[in-house]
TIFI-392096 format. One record per residue: residue number from 0; residue in one letter; x, z negated, y of N, C-alpha, C in turn. Coordinates in Angstrom, 2 decimals, decimal comma, padded with zeros to 5 digits, always signed. Last residue first. Layout:
% TIFI-392096
  num  residuo      n_X      n_Z      n_Y     ca_X     ca_Z     ca_Y      c_X      c_Z      c_Y
  NUM        A        X        Z        Y        X        Z        Y        X        Z        Y
...
***
This chain:
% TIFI-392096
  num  residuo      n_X      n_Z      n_Y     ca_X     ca_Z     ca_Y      c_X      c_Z      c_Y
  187        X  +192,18  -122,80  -035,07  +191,89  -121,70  -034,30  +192,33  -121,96  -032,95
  186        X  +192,34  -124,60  -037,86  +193,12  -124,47  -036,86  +192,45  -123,23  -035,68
  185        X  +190,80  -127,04  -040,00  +191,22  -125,69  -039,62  +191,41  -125,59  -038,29
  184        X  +191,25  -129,11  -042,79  +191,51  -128,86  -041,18  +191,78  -127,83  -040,80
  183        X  +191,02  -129,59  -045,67  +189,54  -129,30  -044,66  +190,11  -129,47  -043,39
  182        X  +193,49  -128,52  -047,25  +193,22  -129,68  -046,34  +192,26  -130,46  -045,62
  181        X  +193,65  -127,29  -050,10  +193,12  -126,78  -048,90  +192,86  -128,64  -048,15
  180        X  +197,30  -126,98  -050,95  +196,17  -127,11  -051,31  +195,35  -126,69  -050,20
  179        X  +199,55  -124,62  -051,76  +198,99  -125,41  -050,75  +197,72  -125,76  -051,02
  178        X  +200,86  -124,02  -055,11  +199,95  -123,49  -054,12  +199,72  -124,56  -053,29
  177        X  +202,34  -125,79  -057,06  +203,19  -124,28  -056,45  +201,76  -123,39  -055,64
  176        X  +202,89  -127,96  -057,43  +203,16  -128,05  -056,15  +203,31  -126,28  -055,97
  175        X  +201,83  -130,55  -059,76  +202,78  -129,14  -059,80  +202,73  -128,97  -058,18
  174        X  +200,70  -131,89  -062,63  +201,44  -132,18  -061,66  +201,33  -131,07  -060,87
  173        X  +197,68  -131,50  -065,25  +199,66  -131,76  -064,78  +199,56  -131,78  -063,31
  172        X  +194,84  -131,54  -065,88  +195,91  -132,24  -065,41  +197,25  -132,53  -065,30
  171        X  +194,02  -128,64  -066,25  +195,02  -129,31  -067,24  +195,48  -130,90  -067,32
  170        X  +193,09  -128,42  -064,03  +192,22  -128,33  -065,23  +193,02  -129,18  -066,10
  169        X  +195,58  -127,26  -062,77  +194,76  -128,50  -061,97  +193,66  -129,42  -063,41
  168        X  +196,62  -125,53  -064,47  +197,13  -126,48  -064,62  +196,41  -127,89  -064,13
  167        X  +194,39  -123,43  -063,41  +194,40  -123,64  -064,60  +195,34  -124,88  -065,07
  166        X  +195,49  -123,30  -060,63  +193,65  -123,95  -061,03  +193,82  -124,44  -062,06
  165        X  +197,72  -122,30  -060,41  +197,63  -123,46  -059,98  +196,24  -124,61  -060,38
  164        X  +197,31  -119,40  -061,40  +197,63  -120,42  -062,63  +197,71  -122,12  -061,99
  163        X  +195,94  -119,06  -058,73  +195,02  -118,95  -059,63  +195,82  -120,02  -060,65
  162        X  +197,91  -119,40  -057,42  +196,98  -119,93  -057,01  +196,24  -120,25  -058,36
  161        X  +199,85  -117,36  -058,32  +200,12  -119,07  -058,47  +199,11  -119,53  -057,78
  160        X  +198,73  -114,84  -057,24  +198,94  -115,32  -059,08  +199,15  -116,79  -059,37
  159        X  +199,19  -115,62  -054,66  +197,66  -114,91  -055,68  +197,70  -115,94  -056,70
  158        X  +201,78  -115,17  -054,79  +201,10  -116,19  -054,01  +199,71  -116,41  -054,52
  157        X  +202,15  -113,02  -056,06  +202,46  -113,93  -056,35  +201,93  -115,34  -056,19
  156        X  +201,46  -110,95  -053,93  +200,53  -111,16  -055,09  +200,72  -112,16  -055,77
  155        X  +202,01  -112,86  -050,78  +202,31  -111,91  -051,96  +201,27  -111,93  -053,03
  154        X  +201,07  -114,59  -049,44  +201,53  -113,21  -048,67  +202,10  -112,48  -049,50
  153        X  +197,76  -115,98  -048,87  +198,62  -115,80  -049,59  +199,28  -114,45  -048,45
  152        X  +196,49  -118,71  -047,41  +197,11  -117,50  -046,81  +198,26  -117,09  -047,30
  151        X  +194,87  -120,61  -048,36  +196,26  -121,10  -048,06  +197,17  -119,90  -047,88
  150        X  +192,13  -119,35  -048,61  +192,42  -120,03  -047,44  +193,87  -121,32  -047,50
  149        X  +192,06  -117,87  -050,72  +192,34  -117,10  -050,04  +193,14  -118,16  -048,42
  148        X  +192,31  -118,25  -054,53  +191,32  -118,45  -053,33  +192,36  -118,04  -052,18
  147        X  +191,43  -115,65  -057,17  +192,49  -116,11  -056,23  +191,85  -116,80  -054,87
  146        X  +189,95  -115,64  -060,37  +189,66  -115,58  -058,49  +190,69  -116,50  -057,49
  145        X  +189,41  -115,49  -062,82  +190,85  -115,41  -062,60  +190,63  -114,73  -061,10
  144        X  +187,50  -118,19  -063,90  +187,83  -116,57  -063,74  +189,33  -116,44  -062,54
  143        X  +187,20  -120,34  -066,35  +188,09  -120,44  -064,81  +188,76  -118,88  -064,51
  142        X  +185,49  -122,12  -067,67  +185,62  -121,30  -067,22  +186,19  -120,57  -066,31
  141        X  +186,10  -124,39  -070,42  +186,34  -124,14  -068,75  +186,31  -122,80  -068,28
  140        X  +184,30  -125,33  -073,42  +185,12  -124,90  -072,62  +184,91  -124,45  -070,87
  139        X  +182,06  -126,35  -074,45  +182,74  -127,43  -073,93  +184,04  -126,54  -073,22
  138        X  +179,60  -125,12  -075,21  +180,37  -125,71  -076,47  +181,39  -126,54  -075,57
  137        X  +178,97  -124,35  -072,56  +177,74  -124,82  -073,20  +178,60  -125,88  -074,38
  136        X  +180,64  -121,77  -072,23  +180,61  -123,92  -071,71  +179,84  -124,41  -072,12
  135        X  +179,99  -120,31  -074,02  +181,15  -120,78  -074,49  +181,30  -122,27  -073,15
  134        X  +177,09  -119,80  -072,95  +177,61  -120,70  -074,45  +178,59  -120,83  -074,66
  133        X  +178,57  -118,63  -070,62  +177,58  -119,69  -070,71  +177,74  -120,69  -071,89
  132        X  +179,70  -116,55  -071,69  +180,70  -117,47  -070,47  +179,74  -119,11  -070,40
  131        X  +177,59  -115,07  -073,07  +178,99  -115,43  -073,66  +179,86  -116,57  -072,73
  130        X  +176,31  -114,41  -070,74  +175,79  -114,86  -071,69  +176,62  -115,76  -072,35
  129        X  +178,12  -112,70  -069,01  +177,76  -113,99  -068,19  +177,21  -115,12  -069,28
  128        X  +178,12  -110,55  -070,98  +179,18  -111,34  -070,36  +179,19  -112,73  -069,94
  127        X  +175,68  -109,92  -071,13  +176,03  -110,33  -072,22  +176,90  -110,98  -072,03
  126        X  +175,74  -108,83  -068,36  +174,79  -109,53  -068,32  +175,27  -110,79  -069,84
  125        X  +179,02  -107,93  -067,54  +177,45  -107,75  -067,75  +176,81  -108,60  -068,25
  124        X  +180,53  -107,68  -063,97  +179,77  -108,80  -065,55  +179,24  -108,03  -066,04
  123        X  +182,79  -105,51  -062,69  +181,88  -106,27  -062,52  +181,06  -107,26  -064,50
  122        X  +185,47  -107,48  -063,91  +184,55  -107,31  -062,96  +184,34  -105,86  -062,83
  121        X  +187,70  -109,97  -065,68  +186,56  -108,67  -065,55  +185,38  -108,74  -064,51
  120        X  +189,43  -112,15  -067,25  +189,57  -111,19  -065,47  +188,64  -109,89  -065,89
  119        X  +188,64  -114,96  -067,83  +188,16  -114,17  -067,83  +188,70  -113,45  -066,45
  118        X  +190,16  -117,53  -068,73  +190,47  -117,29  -067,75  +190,25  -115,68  -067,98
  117        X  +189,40  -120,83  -070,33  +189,19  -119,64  -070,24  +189,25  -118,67  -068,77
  116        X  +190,42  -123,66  -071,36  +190,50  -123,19  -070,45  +190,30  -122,02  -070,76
  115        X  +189,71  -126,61  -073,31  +189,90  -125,38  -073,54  +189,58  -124,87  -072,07
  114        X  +190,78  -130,04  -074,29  +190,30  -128,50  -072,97  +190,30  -127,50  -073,64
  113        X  +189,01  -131,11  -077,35  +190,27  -130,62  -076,32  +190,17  -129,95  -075,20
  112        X  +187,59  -131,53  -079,22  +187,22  -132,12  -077,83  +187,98  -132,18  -076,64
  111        X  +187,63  -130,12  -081,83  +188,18  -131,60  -081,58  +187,83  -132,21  -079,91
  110        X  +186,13  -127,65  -081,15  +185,44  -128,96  -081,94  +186,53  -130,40  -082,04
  109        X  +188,18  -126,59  -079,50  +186,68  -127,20  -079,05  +185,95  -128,56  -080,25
  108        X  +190,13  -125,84  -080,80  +190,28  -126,95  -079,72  +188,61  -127,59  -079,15
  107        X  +189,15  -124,63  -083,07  +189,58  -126,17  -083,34  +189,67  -127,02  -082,29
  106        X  +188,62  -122,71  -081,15  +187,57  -123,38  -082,16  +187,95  -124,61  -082,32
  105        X  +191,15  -121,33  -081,08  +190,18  -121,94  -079,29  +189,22  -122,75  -080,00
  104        X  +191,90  -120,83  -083,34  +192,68  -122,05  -082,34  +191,93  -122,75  -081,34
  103        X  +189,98  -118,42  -083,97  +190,41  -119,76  -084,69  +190,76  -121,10  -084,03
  102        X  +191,39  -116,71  -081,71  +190,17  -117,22  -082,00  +189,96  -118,82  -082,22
  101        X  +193,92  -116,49  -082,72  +193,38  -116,86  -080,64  +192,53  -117,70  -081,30
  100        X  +193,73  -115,56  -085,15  +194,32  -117,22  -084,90  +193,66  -116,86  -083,51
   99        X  +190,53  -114,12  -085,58  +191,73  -114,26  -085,77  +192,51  -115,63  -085,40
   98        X  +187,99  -114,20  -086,24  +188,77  -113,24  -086,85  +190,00  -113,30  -086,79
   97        X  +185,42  -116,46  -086,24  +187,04  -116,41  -086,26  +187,62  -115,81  -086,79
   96        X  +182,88  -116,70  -083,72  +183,71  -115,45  -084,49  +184,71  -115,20  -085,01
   95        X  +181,79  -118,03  -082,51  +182,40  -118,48  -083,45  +182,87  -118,02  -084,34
   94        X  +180,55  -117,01  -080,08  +179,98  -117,36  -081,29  +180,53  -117,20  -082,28
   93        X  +182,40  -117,61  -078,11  +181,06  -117,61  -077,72  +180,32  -117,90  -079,33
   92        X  +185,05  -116,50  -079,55  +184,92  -117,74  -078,76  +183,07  -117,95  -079,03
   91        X  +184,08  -113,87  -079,28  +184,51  -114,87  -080,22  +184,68  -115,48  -080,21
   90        X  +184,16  -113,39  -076,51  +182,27  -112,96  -077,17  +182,94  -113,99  -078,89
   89        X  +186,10  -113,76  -075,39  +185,13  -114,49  -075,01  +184,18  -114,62  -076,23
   88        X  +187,50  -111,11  -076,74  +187,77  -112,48  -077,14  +186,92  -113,92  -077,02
   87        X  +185,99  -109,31  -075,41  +186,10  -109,26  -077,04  +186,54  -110,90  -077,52
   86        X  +186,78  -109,96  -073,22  +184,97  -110,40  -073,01  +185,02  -110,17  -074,73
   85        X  +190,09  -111,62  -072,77  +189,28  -110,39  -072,83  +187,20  -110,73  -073,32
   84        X  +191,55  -114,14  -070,49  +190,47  -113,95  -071,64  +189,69  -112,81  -071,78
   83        X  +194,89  -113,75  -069,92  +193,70  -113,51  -069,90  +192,83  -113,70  -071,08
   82        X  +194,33  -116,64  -071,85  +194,46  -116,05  -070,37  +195,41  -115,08  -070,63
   81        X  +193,30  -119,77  -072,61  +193,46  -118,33  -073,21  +193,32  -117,32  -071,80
   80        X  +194,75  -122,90  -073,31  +194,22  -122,15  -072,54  +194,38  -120,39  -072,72
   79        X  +194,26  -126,15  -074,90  +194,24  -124,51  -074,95  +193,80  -124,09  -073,80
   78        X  +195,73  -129,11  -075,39  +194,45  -128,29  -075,16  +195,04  -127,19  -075,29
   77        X  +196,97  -130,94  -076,91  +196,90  -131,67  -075,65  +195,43  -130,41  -074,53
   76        X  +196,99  -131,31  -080,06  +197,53  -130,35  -078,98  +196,62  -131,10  -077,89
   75        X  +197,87  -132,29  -083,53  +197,54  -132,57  -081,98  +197,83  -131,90  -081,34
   74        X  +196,36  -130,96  -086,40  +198,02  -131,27  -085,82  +197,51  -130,89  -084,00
   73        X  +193,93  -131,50  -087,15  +195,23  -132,52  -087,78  +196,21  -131,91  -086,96
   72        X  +192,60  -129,23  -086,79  +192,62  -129,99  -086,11  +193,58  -131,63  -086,69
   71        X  +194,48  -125,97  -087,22  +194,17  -127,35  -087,97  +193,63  -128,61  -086,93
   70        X  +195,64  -123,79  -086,52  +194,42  -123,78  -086,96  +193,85  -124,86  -087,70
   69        X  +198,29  -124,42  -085,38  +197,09  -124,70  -085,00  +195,99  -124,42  -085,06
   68        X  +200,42  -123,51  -087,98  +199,64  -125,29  -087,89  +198,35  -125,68  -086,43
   67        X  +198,53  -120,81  -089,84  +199,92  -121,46  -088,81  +198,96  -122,99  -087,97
   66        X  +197,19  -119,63  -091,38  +197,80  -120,60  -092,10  +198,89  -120,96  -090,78
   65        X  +196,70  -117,08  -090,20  +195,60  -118,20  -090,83  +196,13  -119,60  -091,21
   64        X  +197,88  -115,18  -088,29  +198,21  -115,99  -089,35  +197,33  -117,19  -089,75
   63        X  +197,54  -112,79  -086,77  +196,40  -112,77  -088,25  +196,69  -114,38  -088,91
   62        X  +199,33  -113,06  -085,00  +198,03  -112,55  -084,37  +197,19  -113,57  -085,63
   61        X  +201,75  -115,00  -085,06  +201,35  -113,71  -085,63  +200,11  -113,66  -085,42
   60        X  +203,25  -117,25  -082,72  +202,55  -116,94  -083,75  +202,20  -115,51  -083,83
   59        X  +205,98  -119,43  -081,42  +205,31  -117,86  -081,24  +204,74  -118,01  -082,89
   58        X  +206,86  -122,44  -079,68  +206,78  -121,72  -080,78  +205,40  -120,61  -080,66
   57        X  +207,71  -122,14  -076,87  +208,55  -123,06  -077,71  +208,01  -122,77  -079,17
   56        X  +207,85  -119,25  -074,96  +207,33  -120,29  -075,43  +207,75  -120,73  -076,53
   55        X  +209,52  -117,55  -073,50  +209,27  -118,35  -073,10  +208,47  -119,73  -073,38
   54        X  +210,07  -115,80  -075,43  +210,71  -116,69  -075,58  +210,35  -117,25  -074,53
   53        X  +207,87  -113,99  -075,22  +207,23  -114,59  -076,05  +208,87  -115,64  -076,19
   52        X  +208,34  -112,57  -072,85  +207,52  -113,44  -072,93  +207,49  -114,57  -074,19
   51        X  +210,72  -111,26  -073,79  +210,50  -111,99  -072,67  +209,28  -113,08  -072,70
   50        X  +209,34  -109,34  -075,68  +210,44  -110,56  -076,11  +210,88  -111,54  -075,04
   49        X  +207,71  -107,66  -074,00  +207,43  -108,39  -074,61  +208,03  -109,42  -075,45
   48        X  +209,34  -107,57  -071,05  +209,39  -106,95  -072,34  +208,77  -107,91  -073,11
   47        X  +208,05  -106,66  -067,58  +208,72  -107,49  -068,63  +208,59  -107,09  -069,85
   46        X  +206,47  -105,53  -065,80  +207,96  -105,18  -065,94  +208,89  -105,62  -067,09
   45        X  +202,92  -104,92  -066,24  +204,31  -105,50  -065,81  +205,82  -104,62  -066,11
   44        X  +201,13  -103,57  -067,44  +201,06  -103,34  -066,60  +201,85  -104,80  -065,55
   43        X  +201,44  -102,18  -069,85  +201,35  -101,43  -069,08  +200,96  -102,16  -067,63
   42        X  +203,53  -104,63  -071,48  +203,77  -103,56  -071,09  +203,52  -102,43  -070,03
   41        X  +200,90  -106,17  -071,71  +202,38  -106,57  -071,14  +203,09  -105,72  -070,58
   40        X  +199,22  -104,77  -073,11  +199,33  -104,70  -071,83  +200,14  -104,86  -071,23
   39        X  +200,03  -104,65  -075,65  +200,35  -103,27  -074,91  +200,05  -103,34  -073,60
   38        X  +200,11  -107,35  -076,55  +200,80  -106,87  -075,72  +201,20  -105,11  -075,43
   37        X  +197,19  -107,86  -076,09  +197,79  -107,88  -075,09  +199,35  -107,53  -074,54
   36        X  +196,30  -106,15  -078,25  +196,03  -105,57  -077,30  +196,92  -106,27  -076,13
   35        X  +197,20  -108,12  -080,35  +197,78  -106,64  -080,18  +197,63  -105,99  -079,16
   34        X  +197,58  -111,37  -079,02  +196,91  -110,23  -079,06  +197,55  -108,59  -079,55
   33        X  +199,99  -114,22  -078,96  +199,73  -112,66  -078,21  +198,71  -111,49  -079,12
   32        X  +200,32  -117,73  -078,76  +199,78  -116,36  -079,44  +199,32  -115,22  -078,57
   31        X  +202,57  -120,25  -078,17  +201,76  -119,10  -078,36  +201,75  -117,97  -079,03
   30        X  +202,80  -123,54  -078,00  +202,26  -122,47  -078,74  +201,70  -121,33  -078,52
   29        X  +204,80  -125,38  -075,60  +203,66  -124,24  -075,57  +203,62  -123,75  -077,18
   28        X  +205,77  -128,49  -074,29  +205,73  -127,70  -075,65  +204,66  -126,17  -075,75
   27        X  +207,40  -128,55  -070,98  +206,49  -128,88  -071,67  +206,43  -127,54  -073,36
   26        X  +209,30  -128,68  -069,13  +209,95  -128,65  -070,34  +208,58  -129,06  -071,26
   25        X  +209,05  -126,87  -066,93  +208,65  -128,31  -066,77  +208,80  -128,92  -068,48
   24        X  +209,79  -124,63  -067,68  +210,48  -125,30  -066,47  +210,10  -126,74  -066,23
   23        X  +207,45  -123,71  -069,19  +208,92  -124,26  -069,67  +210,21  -125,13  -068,51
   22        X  +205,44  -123,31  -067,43  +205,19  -125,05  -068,35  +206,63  -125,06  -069,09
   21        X  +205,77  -121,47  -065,86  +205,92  -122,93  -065,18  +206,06  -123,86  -066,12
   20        X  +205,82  -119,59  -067,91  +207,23  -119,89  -066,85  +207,19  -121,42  -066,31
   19        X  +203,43  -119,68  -068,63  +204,15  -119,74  -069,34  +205,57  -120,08  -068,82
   18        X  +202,32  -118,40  -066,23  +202,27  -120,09  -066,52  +203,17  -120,14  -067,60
   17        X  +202,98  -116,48  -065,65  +203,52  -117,10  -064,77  +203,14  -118,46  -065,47
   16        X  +201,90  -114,69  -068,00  +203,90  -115,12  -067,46  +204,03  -116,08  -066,65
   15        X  +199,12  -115,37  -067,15  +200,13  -115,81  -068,71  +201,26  -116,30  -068,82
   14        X  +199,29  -113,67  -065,07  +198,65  -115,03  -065,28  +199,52  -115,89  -066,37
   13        X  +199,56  -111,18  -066,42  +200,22  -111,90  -065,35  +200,23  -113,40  -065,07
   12        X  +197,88  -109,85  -067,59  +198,93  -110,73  -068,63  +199,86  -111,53  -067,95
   11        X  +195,57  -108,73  -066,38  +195,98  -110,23  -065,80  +196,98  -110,86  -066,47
   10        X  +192,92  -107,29  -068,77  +193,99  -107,13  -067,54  +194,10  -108,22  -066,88
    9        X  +193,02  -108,56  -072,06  +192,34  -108,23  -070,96  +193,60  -107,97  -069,96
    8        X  +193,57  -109,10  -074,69  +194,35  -108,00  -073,94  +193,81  -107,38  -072,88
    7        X  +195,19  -112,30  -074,66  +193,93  -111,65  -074,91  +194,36  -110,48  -074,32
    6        X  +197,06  -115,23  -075,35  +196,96  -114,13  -074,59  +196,08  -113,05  -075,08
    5        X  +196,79  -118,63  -075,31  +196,45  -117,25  -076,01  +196,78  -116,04  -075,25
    4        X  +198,58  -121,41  -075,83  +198,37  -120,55  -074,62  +198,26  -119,02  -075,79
    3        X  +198,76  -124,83  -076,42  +198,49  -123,41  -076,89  +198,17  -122,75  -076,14
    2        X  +200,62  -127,52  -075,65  +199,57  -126,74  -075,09  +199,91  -125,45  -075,90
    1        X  +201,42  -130,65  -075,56  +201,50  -129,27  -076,41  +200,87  -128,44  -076,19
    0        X  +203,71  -133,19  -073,67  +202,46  -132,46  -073,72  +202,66  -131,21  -074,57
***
């Protein structure tokens, strides 16, 4: 499997690490691309160094590069997922705004008919927000806000964080085992 994974410089670069971690452990191919903005987030608001991250994936791109092989729908990827998705990045996405490779990439994945996964962490919406989240499913991408569900009784933020990247792989169809699912049997 090849998956492109964007990083946007919304808050949640967390999300990112942790999938990025899971899909090398599972020896799957990642392309990614980091944001200027995201990685000053990396920074402000983890522990990790941005050379950390970016060897976790099997090949790293330059924000601007126009010419790197997934701006092509000729060279196969299995889908995209952009996480965090900043509402700057959404809103390019949304209308086809290709200023840059994220961009660009999430395009090709749509018009070839690929997943595309979007993993918006902002709250509260605005209205333009919700707008942008619309037409970008409207074109065929997943919306998958970055809402931790609650009833497999997380006890770390971790627990959180692998819930949530647990959605985004569910989307994906892979495998994986790193959140309890929900059973419909409740206990009292």
């Amino acid at each position: 499997m090849r998956l492109v994974i964007g990083m946007s410089g919304g808050s949640g670069v967390i999300y990112a690490i942790r999938l990025l971690e899971i899909l090398k452990q599972m020896n799957l191919e990642t392309h990614l691309i980091i944001t200027p903005a995201a990685r000053e987030t990396i920074i402000f608001e983890t522990d990790y160094q941005v050379s950390y991250v970016e060897s976790l994936a099997s090949v790293n791109y330059r924000y601007k590069d126009i010419s790197a092989a997934i701006t092509s729908g000729s060279f196969p990827t299995d889908g995209m997922v952009v996480v965090p998705c900043s509402m700057k990045t959404l809103s390019g996405i949304a209308h086809a705004y290709e200023e840059n490779l994220l961009i660009r990439a999430a395009l090709v994945t749509l018009k070839e008919r690929r997943p595309l996964v979007l993993v918006p962490r902002e709250t509260p919406l605005a209205i333009s927000h919700i707008r942008n989240m619309l037409m970008a499913a409207e074109a065929g991408a997943v919306i998958l806000p970055a809402m931790p569900g609650f009833y497999h009784k997380p006890k770390t933020v971790d627990d959180m964080v692998n819930h949530v990247v647990g959605k985004i792989l569910d989307v994906l169809g892979i495998k994986h085992n790193i959140y309890r699912r929900w059973s419909g049997k409740v206990t009292c």
